[in-house]
C-alpha positions in Angstrom: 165.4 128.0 21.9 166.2 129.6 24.8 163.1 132.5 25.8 165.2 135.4 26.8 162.2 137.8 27.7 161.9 135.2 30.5 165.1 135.3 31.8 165.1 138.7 31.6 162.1 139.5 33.2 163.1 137.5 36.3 164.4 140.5 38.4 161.2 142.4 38.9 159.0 139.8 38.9 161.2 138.0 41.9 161.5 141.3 43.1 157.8 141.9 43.7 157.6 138.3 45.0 159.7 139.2 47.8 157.5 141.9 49.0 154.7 139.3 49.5 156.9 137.2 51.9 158.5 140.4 53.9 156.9 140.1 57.2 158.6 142.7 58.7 161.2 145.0 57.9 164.1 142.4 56.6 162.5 139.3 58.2 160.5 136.6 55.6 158.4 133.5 55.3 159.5 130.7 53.4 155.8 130.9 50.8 153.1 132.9 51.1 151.1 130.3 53.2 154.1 129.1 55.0 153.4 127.9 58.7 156.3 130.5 60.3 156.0 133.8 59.6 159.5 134.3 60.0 162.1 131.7 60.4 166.2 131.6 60.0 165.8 129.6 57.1 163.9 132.2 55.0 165.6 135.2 56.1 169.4 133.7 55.5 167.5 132.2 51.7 166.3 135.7 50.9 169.1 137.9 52.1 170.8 135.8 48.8 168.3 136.1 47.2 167.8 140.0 47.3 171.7 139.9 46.5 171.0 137.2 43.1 168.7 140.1 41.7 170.8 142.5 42.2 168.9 145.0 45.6 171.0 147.3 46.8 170.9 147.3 50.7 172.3 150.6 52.7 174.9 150.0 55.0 172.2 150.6 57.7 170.0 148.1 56.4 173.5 145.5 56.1 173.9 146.2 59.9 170.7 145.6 61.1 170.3 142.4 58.9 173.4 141.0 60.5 171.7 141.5 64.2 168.8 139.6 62.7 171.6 136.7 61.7 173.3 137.0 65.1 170.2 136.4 67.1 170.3 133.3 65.9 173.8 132.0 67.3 174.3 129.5 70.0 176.7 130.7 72.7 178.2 127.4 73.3 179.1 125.9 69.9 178.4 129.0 67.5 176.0 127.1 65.6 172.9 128.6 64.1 169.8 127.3 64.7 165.9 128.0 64.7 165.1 129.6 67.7 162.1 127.4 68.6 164.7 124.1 68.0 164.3 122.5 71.2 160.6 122.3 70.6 160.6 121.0 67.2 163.2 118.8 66.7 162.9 115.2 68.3 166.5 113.4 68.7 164.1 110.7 69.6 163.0 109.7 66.3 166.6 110.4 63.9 169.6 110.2 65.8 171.5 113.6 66.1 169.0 115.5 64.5 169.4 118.5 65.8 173.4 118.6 65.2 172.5 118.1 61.7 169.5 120.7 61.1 172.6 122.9 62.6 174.9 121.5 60.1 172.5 122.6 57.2 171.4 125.5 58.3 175.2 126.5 59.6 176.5 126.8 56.6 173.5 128.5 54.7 173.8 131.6 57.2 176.9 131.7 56.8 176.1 132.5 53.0 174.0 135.1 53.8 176.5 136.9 56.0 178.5 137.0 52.8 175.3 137.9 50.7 175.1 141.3 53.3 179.3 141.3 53.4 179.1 141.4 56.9 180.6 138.0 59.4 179.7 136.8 62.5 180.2 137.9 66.3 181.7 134.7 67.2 183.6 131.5 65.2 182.0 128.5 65.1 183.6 126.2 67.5 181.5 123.2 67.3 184.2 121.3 65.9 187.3 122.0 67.8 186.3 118.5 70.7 186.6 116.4 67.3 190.0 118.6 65.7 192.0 118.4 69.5 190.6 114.8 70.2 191.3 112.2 67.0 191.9 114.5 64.4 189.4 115.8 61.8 190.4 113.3 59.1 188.7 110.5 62.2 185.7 112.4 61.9 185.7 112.8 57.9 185.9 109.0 58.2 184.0 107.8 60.9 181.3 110.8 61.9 180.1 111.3 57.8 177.9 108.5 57.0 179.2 107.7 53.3 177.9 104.2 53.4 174.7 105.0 54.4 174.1 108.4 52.8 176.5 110.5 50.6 174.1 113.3 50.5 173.9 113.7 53.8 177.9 113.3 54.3 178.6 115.8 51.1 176.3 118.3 53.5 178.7 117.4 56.9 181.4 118.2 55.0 180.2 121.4 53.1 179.2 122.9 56.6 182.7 121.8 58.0 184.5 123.7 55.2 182.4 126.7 55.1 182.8 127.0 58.8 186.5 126.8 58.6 186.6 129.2 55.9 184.4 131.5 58.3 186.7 131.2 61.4 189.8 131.5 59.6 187.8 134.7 58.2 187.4 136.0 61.6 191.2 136.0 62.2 191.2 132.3 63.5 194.5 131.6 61.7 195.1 128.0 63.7 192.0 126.6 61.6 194.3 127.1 58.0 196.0 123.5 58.7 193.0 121.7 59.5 191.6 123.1 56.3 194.4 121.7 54.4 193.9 118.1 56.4 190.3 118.4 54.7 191.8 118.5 51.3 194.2 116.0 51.9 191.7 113.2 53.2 189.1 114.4 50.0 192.3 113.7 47.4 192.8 110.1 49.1 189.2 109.1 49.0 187.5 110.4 45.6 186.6 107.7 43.7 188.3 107.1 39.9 185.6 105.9 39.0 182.9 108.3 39.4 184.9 111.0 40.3 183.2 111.7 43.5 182.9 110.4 47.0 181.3 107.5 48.7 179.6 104.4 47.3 176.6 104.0 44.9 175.2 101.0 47.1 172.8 102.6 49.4 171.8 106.0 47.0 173.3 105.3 43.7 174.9 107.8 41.4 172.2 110.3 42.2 173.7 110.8 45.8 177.2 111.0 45.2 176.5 114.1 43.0 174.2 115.6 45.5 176.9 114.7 48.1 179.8 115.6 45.6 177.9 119.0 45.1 177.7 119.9 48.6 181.0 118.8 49.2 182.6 120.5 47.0 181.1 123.7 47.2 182.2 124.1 50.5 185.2 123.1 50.0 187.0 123.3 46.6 184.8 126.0 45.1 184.9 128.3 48.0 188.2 128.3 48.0 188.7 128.5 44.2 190.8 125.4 44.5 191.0 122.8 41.2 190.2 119.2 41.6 190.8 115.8 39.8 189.1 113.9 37.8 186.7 116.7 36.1 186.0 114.2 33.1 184.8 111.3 35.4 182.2 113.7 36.8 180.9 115.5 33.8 180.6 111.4 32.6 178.7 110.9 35.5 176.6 113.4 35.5 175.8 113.6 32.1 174.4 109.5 33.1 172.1 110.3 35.7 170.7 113.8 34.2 169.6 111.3 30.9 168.5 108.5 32.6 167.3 109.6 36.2 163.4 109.6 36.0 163.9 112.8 38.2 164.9 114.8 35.3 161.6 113.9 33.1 160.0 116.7 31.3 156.8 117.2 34.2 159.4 116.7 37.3 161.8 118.8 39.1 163.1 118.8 42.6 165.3 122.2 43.2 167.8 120.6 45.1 168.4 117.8 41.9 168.2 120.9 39.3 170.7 122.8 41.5 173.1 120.2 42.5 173.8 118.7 39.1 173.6 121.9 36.9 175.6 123.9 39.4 178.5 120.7 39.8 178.4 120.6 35.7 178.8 124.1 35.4 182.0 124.0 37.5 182.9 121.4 35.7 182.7 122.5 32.4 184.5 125.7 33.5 187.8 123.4 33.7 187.4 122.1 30.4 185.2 123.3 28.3 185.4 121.0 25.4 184.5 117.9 26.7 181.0 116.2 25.9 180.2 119.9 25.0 177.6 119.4 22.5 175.5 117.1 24.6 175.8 119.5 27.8 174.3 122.3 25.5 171.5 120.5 24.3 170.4 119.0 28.0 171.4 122.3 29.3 168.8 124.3 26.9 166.4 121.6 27.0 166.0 121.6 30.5 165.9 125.9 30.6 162.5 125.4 28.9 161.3 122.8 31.4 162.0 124.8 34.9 160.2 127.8 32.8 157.4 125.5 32.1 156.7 123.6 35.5 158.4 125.5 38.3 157.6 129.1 37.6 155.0 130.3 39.4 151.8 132.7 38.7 153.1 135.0 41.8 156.9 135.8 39.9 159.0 132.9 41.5 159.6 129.3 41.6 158.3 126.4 43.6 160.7 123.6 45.0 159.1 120.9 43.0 157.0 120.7 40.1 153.6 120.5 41.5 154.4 121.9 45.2 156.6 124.1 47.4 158.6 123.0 49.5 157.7 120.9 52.4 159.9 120.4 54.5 163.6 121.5 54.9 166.4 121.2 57.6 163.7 118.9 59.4 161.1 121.7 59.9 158.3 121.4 58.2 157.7 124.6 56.6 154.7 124.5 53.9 151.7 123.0 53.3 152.7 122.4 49.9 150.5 124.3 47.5 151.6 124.8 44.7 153.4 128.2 44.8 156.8 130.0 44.9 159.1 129.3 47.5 162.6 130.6 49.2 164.4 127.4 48.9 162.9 126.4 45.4 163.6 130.3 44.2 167.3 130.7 45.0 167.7 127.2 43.9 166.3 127.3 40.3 167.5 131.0 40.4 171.0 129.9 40.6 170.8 126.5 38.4 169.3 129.1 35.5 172.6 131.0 36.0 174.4 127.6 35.9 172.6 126.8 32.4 173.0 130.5 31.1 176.9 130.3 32.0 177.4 127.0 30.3 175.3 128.4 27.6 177.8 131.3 27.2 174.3 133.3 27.2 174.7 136.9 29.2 172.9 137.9 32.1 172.3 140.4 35.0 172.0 137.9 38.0 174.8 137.2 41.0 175.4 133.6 41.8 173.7 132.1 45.0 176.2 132.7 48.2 174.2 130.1 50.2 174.3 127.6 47.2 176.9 128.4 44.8 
């Protein structure tokens, strides 16, 4: 039984949640005893936010949220990035880490610049050495690490599509056929079996639907394009959302709520009879556990069960009490708009830019 007071009482109390992290006019912290008081990664997760709930911001208050965003551009690859990176990140201890805190957090500003319907100053040109040198379809194969993480690949190449999508955006016409290279090398290597990408050696089925998430929502679902083998996911999906321990009735982990519910949701919008029966029941069953373990006392949602989020896009960002957070609010925001779609149930929210 779904509780529809709850769903409905989301805007305001999200709403007054948000006051609590506004540091300054427009600029947030991730929790309200987050480390940073403001930080690229809130600001770019609220400015969806404040669009998922439905705040109206004046055009005056759009352009000076895009300066905000722009501040944060690199000059030499257009990547965004925390101002403070150099000092933070240590390429010492993960090889390319700082390339791939770009990658995530790339692509999540870019969301928010369509959350404010504004676009960048500048493309993105971070990839253009790798498109003039082998060919992107070299670094889809040899650059993504699919053997040894699909998760982490799905990410490369949602931050590779959404940037493309950005440039071309900005008038960048000549990035339209390297778009289309992306599709062709993702229709040559989805697996049959699973209907995703990569291999279940290293993570198992649970990364290649985190990675198949990622992947395609920056690249078939931004571009409203259809894909094969819709069945084969919902099957696998449907597996690891019953059998994953993850998905218990006192866990949750936004990023596993978000990525399968979201990636069903799609799926279920291309064929809406399959398994339908048990994708309702999970769907409602698991409504009434986010409500239960992930809502907060302060109006939002924390990341995971017993804690907010810790650390994301290798910053750590929280002590991890057990609170709301930005990154565990638009991501159980948008996988209860997943659930209330599939559950044909009505409702006043906006999908996630960043995320959906």
């Amino acid at each position: 039984m779904i509780n529809i007071d709850f769903v409905n009482n989301l805007n305001n109390t999200i709403s007054q949640w948000l006051k609590i992290v506004e540091t300054e006019p427009l600029k947030y912290k991730m929790s309200q005893h987050a480390y940073d008081k403001v930080s690229l990664d809130a600001i770019s997760l609220a400015y969806d936010l404040i669009q998922m709930i439905n705040i109206s911001l004046t055009e005056k208050e759009k352009d000076k949220s895009k300066l905000i965003l722009d501040s944060y551009q690199l000059l030499e690859n257009g990547f965004f990035i925390e101002k403070d990176y150099k000092k933070r990140l240590d390429d010492d201890k993960i090889n390319r880490v700082t390339e791939m805190h770009a990658n995530y957090i790339t692509f999540q500003t870019l969301g928010a610049y369509k959350a404010i319907d504004r676009l960048p100053n500048k493309k993105v040109s971070f990839y253009d050495d790798f498109i003039q040198e082998k060919g992107i379809k070299h670094y889809l194969s040899h650059n993504c690490p699919w053997d040894r993480s699909p998760w982490g690949a799905g990410g490369m190449v949602d931050n590779l599509g959404t940037i493309l999508d950005m440039n071309i955006k900005l008038g960048y016409k000549e990035y339209e056929p390297i778009l289309e290279e992306v599709f062709d090398w993702l229709e040559e290597n989805q697996s049959k079996e699973y209907g995703l990408w990569g291999n279940t050696n290293t993570q198992g089925i649970n990364g290649l639907i985190n990675g198949g998430y990622h992947l395609m929502r920056g690249t078939y679902f931004l571009q409203g394009r259809d894909f094969m083998f819709c069945c084969k996911i919902i099957d696998t999906l449907i597996q690891d959302l019953t059998e994953n321990e993850i998905f218990l009735s006192d866990q949750a982990h936004g990023c596993q709520d978000l990525d399968h519910f979201y990636l069903l949701e799609q799926c279920v919008n291309v064929n809406d009879n399959y398994r339908i029966g048990e994708i309702k029941s999970i769907c409602e069953k698991r409504l009434g556990e986010i409500e239960s373990i992930v809502y907060c006392k302060d109006g939002a949602f924390s990341f995971e069960a017993k804690n907010s989020a810790k650390n994301h896009n290798y910053y750590d960002i929280t002590p991890g009490l057990k609170e709301s957070d930005m990154q565990g609010t638009v991501f159980y925001l948008q996988t209860i708009i997943s659930i209330l779609n599939i559950l044909g149930v009505k409702h006043g929210f906006r999908k996630s830019t960043t995320h959906g």
